[in-house]
C-alpha positions in Angstrom: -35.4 23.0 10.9 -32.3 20.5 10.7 -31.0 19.7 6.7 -32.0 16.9 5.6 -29.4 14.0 5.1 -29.0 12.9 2.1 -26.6 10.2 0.2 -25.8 10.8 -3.5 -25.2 7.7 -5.3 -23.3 8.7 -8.8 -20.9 8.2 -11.4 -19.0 11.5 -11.8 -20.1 12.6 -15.0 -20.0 16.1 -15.7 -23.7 16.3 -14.5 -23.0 14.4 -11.7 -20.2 16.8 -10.4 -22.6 19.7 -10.8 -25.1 17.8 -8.3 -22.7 17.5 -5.7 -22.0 21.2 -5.9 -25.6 22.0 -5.7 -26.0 19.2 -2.3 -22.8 21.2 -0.9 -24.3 24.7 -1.9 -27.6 24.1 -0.2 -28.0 24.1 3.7 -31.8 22.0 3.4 -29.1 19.2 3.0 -26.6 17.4 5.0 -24.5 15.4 2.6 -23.8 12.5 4.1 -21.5 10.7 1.6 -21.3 10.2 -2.3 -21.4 7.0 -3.2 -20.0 5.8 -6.7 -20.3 3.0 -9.1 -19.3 2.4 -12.8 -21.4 4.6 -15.2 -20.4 7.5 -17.2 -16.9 6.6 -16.4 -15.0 3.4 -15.1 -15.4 3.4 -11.0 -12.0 4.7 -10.0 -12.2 7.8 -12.3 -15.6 8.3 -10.9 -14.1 8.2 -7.2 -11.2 10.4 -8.4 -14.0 12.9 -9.9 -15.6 12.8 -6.8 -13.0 13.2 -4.3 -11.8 16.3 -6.7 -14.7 18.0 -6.9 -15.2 17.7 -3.0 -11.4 19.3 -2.4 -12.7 21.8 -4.8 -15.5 23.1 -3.1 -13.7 22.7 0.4 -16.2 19.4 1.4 -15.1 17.3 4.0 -17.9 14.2 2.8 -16.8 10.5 2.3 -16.2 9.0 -0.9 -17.7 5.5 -0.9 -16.5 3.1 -3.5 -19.1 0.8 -4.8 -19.6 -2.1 -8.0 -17.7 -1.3 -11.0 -19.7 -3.5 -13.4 -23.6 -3.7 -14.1 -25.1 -7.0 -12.4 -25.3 -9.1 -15.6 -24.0 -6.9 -18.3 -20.4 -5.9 -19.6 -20.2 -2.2 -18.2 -21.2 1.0 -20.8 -18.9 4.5 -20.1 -19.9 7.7 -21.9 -16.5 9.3 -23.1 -18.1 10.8 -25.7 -20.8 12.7 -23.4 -18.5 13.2 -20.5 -14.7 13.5 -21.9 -12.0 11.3 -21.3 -11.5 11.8 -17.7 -15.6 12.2 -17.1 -15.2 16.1 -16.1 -14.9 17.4 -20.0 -12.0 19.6 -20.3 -11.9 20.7 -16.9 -8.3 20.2 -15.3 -8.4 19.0 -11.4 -5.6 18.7 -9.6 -5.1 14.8 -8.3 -7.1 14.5 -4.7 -4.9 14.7 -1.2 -7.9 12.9 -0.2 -8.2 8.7 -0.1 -11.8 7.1 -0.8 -13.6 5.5 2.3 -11.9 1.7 3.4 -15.4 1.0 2.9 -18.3 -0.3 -0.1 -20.8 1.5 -1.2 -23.1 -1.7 -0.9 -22.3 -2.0 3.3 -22.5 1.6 4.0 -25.7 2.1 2.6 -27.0 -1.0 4.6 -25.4 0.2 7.6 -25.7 3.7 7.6 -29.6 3.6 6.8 -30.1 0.1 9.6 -28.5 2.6 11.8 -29.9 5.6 11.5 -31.3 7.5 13.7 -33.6 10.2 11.8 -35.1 9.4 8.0 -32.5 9.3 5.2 -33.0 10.9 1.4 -31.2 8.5 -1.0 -30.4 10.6 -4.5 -29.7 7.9 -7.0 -28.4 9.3 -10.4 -26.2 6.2 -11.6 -26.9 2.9 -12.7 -28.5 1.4 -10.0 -26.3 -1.4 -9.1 -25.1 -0.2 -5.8 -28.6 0.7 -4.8 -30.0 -2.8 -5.8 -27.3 -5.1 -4.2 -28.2 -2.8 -0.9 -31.5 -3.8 -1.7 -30.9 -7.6 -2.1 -28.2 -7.5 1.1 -30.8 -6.5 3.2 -34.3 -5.8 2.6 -35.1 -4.1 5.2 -33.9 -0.8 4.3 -36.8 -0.1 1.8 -38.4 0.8 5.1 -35.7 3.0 6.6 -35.2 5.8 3.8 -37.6 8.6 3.4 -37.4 8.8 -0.3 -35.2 7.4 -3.3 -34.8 9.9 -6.1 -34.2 8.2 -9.0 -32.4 10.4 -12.2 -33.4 7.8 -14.8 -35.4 6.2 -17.9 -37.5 7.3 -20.7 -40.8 7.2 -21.1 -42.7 9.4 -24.0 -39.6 10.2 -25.5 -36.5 9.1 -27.6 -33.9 7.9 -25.4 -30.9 9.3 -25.2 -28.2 6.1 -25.5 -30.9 3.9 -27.8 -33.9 5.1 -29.7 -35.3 3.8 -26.3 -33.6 3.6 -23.8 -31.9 6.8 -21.4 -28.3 5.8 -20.3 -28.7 5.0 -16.4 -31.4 2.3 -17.0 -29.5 1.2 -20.1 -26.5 0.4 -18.3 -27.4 -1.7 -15.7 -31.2 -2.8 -16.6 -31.3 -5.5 -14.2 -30.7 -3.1 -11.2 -33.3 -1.0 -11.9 -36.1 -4.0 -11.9 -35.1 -4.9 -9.0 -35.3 -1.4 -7.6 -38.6 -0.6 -9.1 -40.0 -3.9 -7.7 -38.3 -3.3 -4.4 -40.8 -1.2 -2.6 -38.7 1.3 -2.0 -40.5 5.1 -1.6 -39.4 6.1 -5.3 -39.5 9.1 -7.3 -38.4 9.2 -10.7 -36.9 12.3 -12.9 -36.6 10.9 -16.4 -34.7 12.2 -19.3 -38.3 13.5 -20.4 -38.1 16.1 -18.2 -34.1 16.7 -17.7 -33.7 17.1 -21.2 -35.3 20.2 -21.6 -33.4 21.6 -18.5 -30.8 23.5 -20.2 -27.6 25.0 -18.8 -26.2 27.5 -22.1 -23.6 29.9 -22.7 -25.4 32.7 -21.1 -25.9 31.0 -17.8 -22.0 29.9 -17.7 -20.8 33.8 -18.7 -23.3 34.9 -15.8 -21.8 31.9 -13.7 -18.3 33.6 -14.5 -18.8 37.0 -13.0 -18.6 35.4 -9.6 -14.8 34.9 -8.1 -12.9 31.7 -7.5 -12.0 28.0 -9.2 -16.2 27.0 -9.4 -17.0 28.9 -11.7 -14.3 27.8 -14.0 -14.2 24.2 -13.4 -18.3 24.4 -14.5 -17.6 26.2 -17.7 -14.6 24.1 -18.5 -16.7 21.1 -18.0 -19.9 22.1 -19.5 -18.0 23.4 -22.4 -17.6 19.5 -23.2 -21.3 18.9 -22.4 -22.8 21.2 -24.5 -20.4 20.9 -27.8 -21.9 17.0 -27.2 -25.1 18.2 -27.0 -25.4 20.1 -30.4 -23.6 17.7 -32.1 -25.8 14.8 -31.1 -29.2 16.5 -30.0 -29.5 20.0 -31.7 -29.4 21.8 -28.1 -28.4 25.1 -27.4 -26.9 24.2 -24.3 -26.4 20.9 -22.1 -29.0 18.9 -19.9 -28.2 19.1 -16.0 -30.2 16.1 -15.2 -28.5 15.5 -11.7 -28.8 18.4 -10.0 -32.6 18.5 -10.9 -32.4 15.1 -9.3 -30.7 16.2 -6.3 -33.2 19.6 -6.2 -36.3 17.4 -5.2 -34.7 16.3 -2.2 -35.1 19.9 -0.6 -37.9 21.5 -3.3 -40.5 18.8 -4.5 -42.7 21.3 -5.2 -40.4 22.2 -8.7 -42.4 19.1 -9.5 -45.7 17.6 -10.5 -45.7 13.8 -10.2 -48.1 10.9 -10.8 -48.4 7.8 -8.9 -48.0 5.0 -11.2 -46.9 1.3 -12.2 -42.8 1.9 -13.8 -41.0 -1.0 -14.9 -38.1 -1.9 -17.1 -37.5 -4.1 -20.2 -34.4 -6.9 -19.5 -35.3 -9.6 -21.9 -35.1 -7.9 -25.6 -32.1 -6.9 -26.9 -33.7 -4.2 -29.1 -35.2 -3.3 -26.8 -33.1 -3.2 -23.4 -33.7 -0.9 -20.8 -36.6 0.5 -22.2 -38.7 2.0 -19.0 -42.5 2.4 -19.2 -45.5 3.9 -16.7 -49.0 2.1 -17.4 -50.7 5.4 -17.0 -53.7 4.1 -17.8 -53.6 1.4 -15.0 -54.4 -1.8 -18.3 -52.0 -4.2 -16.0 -54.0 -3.8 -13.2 -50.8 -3.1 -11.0 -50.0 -0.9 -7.8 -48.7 2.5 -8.6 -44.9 1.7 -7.2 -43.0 5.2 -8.4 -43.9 8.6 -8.4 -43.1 9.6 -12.1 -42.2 13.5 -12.5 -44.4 14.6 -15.1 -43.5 18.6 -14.8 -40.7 20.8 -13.7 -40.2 24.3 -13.6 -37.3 24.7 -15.1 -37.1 28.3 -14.5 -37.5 28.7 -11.1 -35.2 26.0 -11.1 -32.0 27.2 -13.2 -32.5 30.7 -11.1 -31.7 28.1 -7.7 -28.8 26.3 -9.3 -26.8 29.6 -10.4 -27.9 31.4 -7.4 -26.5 28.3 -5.4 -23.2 28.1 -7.4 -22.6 31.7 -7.0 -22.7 31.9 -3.3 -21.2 28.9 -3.6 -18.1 30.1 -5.2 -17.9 33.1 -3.1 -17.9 31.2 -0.2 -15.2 28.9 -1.5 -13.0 31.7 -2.9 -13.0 33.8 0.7 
């Protein structure tokens, strides 16, 4: 069976970096490109990040710049989650590599009107890029074969307000217009991610294998997981990407329900605040399919079995 192609759309983000490891690590997936906008750190770091961690693992994939600012918003980074330079305290050597003469917004319209087999669009930003694709030209919602959607919370805290989780937050107008799109969605919320937790123990196992990937995760997870006991109380960091980016080639981690998402725009106390009308009281179309459980087990076995081969590979 031919890998599937995929397109990562990110913000590199310490999580974000590990999911494009885990695309390049896994041969059910033919990484197309990564495509970046403004998130977890301003859009030229986040191409930097990208481009770096590519050269890193030996990835010859196109960097795609995209929008560097939410749609209606002033734009939201997350030094204080992802260190100064997005990566933690992990030190990358500047890329030899130049970003794609291109946007994020016209490749994804071209690449998926063009396309020739069905495309797997991993979305684990703010969803500006992916709703400007939307608004440029429609018809793509019926040329990919799934969005993947890392965002929102729904029965718990969220993790940038006391409602709200930090992609939807950033650019809340993006993601209404995404959820109201009709694109093929599936959505991985901070419900689940949170509880998928990369600790010491996985990184020292991580660091038996040879070569620069293991180090560059446990220098950036080091970051990620000080910032997680500080403001959560976790004994470790959440990887909520690379869960993401695992339902492209194993949905069946997953249980999901069909239901009606949507967003909150209008209150400021309320902003970005995502909710699923389980019980059908709007009377609306299911329009996402909402993760409800993950095996988190089986899960973190694939991700450190992946980056170990991963790193052998890249240190041979």
């Amino acid at each position: 069976m031919s890998p599937q192609a995929v397109i990562l759309d990110t913000d590199p983000g310490i999580d974000d970096a590990l999911a494009i490891l885990l695309a390049l690590a896994s041969p059910e997936i033919e990484l197309l490109a990564v495509t970046v906008t403004g998130g977890n750190c301003p859009l030229d770091q986040g191409v930097r990040n990208a481009l770096s961690v590519l050269e890193l693992a030996r990835a010859d994939v196109p960097v795609v710049p995209g929008v560097a600012v939410p749609l209606l918003r002033p734009p939201l980074t997350a030094p204080e989650t992802h260190g100064a330079s997005g990566l933690g305290r992990a030190q990358l050597p500047p890329p030899r590599r130049l970003p794609a003469d291109d946007h994020a917004v016209d490749y994804l319209v071209r690449t998926l009107m063009q396309a020739v087999r069905p495309v797997t669009l991993v979305a684990v930003a703010p969803l500006t890029n992916v709703a400007l694709a939307v608004r440029r030209e429609p018809r793509i919602v019926e040329r990919l074969r799934e969005v993947i959607v890392m965002g929102g919370a729904f029965d718990v805290p969220g993790n940038t307000t006391p409602l709200a989780e930090f992609n939807i937050y950033v650019d809340p107008h993006a993601a209404a217009i995404v959820l109201h799109s009709g694109l093929p969605l599936t959505i991985i919320p901070w419900d689940i991610t949170a509880q998928v937790l990369l600790g010491p123990a996985h990184i020292e196992q991580l660091l038996r294998a040879p070569g620069p990937i293991p180090r560059f995760i446990a220098d950036a997870t080091s970051f990620y997981i000080d910032f997680h006991h500080d403001y959560f109380g976790y004994a470790g960091c959440a990887i909520n990407d690379p869960c993401a980016l695992a339902l492209a080639f194993r949905p069946e981690l997953a249980r999901v329900e069909s239901v009606f998402v949507d967003v909150e725009t209008d209150s400021p106390r309320t902003l970005g605040k995502t909710f699923a009308d389980v019980h059908r009281t709007l009377g609306r179309q299911p329009n996402a399919r909402l993760v409800r459980t993950f095996d988190r087990e089986a899960f973190l076995d694939l991700f450190l079995t992946r980056m170990i081969a991963l790193a052998r590979r890249c240190a041979g």
